[in-house]
C-alpha positions in Angstrom: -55.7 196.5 -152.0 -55.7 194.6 -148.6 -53.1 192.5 -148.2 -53.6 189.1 -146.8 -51.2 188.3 -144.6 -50.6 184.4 -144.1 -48.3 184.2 -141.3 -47.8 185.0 -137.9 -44.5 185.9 -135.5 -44.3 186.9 -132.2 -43.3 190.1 -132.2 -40.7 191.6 -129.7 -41.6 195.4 -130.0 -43.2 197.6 -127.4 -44.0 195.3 -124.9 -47.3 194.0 -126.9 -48.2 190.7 -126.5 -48.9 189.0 -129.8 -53.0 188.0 -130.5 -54.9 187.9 -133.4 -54.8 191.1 -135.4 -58.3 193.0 -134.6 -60.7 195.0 -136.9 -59.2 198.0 -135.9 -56.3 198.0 -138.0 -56.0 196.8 -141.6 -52.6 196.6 -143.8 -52.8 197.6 -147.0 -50.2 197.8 -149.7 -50.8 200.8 -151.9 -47.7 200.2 -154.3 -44.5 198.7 -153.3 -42.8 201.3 -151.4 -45.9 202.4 -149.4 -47.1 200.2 -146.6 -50.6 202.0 -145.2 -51.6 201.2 -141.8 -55.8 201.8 -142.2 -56.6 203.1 -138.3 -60.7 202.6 -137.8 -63.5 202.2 -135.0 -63.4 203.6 -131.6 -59.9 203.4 -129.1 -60.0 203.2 -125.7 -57.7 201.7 -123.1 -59.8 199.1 -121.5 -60.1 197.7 -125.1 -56.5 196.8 -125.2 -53.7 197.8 -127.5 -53.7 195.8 -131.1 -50.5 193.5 -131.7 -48.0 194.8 -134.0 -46.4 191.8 -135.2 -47.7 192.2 -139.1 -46.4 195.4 -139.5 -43.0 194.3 -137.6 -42.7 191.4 -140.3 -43.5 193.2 -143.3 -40.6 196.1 -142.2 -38.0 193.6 -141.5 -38.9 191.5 -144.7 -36.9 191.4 -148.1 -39.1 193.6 -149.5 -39.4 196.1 -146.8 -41.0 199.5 -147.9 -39.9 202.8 -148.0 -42.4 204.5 -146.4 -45.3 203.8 -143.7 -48.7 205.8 -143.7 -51.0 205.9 -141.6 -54.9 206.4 -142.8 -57.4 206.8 -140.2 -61.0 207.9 -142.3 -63.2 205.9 -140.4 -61.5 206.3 -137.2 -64.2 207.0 -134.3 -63.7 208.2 -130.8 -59.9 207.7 -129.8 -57.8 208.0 -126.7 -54.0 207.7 -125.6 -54.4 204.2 -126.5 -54.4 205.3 -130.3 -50.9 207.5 -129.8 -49.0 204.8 -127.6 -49.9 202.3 -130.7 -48.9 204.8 -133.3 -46.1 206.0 -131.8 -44.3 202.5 -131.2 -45.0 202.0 -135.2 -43.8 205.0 -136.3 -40.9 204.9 -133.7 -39.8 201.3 -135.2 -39.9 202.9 -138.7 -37.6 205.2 -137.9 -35.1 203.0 -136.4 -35.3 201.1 -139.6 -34.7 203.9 -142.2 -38.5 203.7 -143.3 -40.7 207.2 -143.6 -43.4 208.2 -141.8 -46.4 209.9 -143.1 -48.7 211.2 -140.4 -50.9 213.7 -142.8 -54.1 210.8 -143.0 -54.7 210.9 -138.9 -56.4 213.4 -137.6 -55.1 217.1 -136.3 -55.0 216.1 -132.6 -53.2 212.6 -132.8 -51.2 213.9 -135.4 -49.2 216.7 -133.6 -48.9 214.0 -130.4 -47.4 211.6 -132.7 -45.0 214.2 -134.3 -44.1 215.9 -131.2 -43.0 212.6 -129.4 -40.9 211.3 -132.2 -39.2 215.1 -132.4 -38.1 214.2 -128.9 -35.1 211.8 -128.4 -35.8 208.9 -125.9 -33.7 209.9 -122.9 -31.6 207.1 -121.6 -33.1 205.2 -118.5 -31.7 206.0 -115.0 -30.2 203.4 -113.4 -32.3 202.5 -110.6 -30.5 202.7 -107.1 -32.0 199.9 -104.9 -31.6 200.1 -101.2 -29.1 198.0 -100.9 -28.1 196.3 -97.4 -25.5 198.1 -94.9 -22.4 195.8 -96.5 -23.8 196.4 -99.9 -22.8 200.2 -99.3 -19.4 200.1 -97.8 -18.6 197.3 -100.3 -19.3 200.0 -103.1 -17.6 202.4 -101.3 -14.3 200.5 -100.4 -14.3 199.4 -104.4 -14.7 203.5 -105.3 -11.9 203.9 -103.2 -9.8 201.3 -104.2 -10.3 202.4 -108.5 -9.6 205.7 -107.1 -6.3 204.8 -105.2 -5.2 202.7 -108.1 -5.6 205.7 -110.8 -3.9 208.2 -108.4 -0.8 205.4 -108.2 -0.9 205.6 -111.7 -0.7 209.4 -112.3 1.8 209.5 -109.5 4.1 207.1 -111.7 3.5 209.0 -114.7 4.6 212.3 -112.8 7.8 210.7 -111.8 8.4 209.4 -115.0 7.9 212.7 -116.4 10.2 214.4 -113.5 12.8 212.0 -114.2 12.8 213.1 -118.4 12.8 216.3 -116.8 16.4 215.5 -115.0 17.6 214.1 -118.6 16.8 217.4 -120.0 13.9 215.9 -122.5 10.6 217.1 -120.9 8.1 218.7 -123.4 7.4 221.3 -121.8 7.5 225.4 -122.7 10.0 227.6 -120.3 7.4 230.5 -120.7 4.8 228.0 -118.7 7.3 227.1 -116.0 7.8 231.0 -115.8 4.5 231.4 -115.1 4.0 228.9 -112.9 6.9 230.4 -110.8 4.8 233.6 -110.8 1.3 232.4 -109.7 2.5 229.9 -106.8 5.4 232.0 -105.8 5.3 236.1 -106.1 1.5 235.9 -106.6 1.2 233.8 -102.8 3.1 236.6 -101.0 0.4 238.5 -99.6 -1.8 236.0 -98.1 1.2 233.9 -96.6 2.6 236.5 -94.9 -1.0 237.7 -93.1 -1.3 234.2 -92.0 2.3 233.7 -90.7 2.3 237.0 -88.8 -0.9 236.0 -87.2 -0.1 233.2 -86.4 2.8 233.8 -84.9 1.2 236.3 -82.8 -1.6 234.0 -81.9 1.0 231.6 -80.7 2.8 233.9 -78.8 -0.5 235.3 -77.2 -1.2 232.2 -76.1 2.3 230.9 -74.6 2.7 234.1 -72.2 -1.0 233.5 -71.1 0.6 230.5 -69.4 4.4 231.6 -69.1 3.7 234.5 -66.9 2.2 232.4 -64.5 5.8 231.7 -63.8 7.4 234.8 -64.7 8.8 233.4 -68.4 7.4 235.6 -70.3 10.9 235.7 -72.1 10.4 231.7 -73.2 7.9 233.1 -75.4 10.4 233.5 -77.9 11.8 230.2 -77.8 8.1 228.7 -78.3 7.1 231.1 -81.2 10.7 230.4 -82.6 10.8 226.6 -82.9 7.2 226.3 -83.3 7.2 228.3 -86.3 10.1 227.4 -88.0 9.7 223.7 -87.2 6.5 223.0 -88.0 3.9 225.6 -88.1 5.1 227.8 -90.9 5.7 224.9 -93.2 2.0 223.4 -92.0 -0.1 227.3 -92.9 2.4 228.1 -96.0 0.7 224.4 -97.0 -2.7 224.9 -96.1 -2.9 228.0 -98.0 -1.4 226.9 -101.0 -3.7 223.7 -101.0 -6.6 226.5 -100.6 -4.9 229.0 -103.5 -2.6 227.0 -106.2 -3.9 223.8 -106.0 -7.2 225.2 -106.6 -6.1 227.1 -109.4 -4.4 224.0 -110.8 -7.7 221.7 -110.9 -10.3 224.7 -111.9 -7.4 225.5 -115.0 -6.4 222.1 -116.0 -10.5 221.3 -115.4 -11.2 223.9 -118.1 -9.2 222.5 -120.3 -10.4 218.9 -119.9 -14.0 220.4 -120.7 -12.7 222.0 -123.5 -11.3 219.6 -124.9 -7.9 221.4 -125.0 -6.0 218.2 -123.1 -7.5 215.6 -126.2 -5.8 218.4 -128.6 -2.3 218.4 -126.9 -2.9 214.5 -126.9 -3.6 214.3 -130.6 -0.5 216.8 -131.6 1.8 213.8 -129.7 2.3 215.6 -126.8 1.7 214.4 -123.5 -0.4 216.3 -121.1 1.5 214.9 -118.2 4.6 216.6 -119.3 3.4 219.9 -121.1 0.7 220.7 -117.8 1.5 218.6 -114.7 5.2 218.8 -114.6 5.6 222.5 -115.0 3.3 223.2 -112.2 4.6 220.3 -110.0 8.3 221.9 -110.6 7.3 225.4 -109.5 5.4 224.6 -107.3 7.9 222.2 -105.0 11.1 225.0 -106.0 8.8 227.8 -104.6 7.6 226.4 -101.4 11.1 226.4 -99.4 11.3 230.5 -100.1 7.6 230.8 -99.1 7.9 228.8 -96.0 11.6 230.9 -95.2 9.6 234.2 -95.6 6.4 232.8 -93.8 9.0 231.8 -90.7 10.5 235.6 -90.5 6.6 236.8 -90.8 5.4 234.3 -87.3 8.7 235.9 -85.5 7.5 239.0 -86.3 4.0 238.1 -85.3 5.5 236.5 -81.8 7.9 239.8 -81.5 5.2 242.0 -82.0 3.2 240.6 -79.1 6.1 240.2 -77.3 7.2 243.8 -77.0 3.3 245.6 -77.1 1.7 243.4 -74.8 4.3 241.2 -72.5 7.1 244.2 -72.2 9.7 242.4 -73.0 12.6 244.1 -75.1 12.9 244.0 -78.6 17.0 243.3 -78.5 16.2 240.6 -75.5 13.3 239.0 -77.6 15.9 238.6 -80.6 18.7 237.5 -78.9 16.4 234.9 -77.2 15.3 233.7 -80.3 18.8 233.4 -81.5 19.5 230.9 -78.9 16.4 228.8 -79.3 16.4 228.4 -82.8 18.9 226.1 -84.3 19.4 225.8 -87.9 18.0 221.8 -88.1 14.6 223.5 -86.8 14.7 226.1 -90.0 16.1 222.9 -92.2 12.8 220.2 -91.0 10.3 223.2 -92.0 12.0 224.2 -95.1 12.3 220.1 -96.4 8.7 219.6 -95.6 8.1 222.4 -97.7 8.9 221.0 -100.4 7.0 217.8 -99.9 4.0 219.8 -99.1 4.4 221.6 -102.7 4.6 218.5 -104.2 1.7 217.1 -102.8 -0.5 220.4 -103.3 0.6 220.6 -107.3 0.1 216.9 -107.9 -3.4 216.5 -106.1 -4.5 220.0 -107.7 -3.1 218.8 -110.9 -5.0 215.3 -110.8 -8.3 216.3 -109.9 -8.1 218.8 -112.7 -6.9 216.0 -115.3 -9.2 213.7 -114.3 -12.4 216.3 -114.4 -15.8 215.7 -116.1 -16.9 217.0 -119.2 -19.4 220.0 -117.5 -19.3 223.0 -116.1 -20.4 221.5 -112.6 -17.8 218.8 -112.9 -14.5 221.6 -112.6 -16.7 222.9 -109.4 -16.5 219.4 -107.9 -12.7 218.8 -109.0 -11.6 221.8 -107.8 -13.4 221.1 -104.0 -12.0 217.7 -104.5 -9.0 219.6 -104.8 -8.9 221.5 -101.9 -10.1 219.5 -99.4 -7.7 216.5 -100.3 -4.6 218.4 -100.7 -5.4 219.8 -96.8 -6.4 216.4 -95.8 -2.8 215.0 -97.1 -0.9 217.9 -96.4 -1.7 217.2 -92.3 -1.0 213.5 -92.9 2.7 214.3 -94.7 3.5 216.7 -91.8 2.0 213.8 -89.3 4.5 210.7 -90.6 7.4 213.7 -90.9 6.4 214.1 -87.2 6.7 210.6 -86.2 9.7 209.9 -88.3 11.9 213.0 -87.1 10.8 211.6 -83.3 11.9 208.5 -84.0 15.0 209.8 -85.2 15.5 211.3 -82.8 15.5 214.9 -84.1 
């Protein structure tokens, strides 16, 4: 039986503005659960889309049915006007618990219907606008600044954590502090010492190009010496560890994060800080001082071998004069920036890998993050040890 429907509302649902119901659609109320939506005449999108507001009312009203059907027997030529209408009924069903029965329309705007409620809205995209010049940087310099603020934060929680560690209460496993010895110590021999010894030859190469313009060829010794110990071996042994561990450290801890193996530790009262950061940050700074002491013996090899093949000068000269350029504060300034580098390396590694996405791409991008900040900081640490040694005078 048709209902007759003695109100009006202005309905806020699919953009339709509210008119006059047409005589294309007519409610009917087959029993008290089923509310059938009669679909008839011809559809076309220069006739305009109906208003919706009747059906809105009677699915938010007190006696709200259970199920919506659509019936569409004297339905005559149609168009995408007839699906958009359809659709935003059905899809407002839906949201309200109610059923939809498609089975009266015909074949055609029946699988268009069913196949665009199967599909989930997707979210909307915010909109970038092109904003002005100062709009930019602005968003930039506030990017920065939420980025420099977290980092500060994770920085205290590390020290916190290093200081339980100096208590003897950090909750962390022995057999992952082991490990972490292994992969940023033994596993970093290899590559540290090819670097070293070339660039200790490389820096002895270049010295006696200008040194035996004045017949010093000996003094190349004392420039590959101090060079090395003081501040290029310390400088590489960083570099390649940013390149190497602290890679490792964000693509691992990154993992995890996707995993969600970091919310475990976190629910089992454990706190990643201490259980993943401080083992690696530990290792890492202990490990660095022996790296950087074998990476200074492999650049005077480097400089000796370049010495004696290509400048013929002795090999028990070349020592000796090495001996008596190198004093132990130069060995001591590379071997305690070491240690500052390591730090820095296993912390920024360890961030960018604790503060990772939730996709595969996003431990790509941590772990570049990674990389290329731990070099960028490991230059600016060895640049304020520079200007602080040379202030002091050492």
């Amino acid at each position: 039986m048709p209902l007759s429907w003695g109100w009006r509302r202005v309905a806020t649902v699919c953009s339709l503005t509210p008119v006059a119901l047409d005589d294309r659609i007519r409610l009917a109320r087959a029993d008290r659960d089923v509310l059938e939506v009669v679909i008839r005449g011809a559809w076309a999108l220069e006739d305009g889309i109906p208003p919706a507001e009747d059906v809105v009312h009677a699915l938010e009203s007190d006696s709200a049915p259970r199920r919506l059907r659509f019936e569409a027997k004297d339905l005559g030529e149609w168009d995408s006007s007839l699906v958009t209408y359809l659709h935003s009924l059905a899809a407002l069903a839906v949201a309200r618990g109610v059923g939809v029965d498609t089975s009266g329309l015909p074949a055609g705007a029946r699988k268009l219907v069913d196949l665009a409620l199967a599909v989930k809205p997707r979210p909307r995209e915010q909109q970038v606008e092109d904003d002005a010049l100062t709009a930019r940087v602005g968003r930039v310099a506030l990017d920065a600044w939420g980025t420099i603020g977290d980092a500060l934060g994770f920085l205290g929680e590390t020290t916190l954590a290093a200081a339980s560690l100096l208590r003897g209460r950090a909750g962390f496993r022995r057999v992952d502090l082991l490990y972490a010895f292994e992969t940023s110590g033994v596993g970093a021999l290899g590559i540290v010492a090819l670097i070293n010894f070339l660039i200790g030859a490389v820096l002895a190469f270049v010295g006696a190009v200008q040194l035996q313009q004045f017949g010093a060829a000996i003094f190349v010794a004392d420039l590959v010496a101090i060079g090395v110990a003081r501040e290029l071996g310390a400088l590489m042994t960083g570099i390649v560890m940013a390149g190497r561990t602290g890679a490792s450290y964000a693509a691992v801890l990154g993992t995890m994060q996707v995993g969600e193996e970091v919310d475990a530790l976190q629910t089992m009262g454990l706190r990643p800080i201490e259980f993943l950061v401080l083992p690696r940050v530990t290792a890492t700074a202990l490990m660095m001082p022996a790296l950087v002491a074998y990476a200074d013996l492999m650049g005077l090899l480097g400089g000796l071998f370049v010495a004696t093949s290509l400048l013929g000068v002795g090999t028990t000269e070349y020592v000796r004069q090495t001996q008596s350029a190198l004093a132990l504060r130069h060995v001591f300034i590379g071997l305690g920036k070491s240690v500052a580098f390591g730090i820095v390396v296993a912390i920024t590694g360890c961030y960018y890998g604790i503060r990772c996405g939730r996709s595969a791409g996003a431990v790509g991008a941590a772990t570049t993050r990674a990389v290329v900040m731990s070099i960028v900081l490991v230059v600016v640490v060895d640049a304020i040890f520079t200007v602080a040694l040379y202030a002091l005078g050492l």
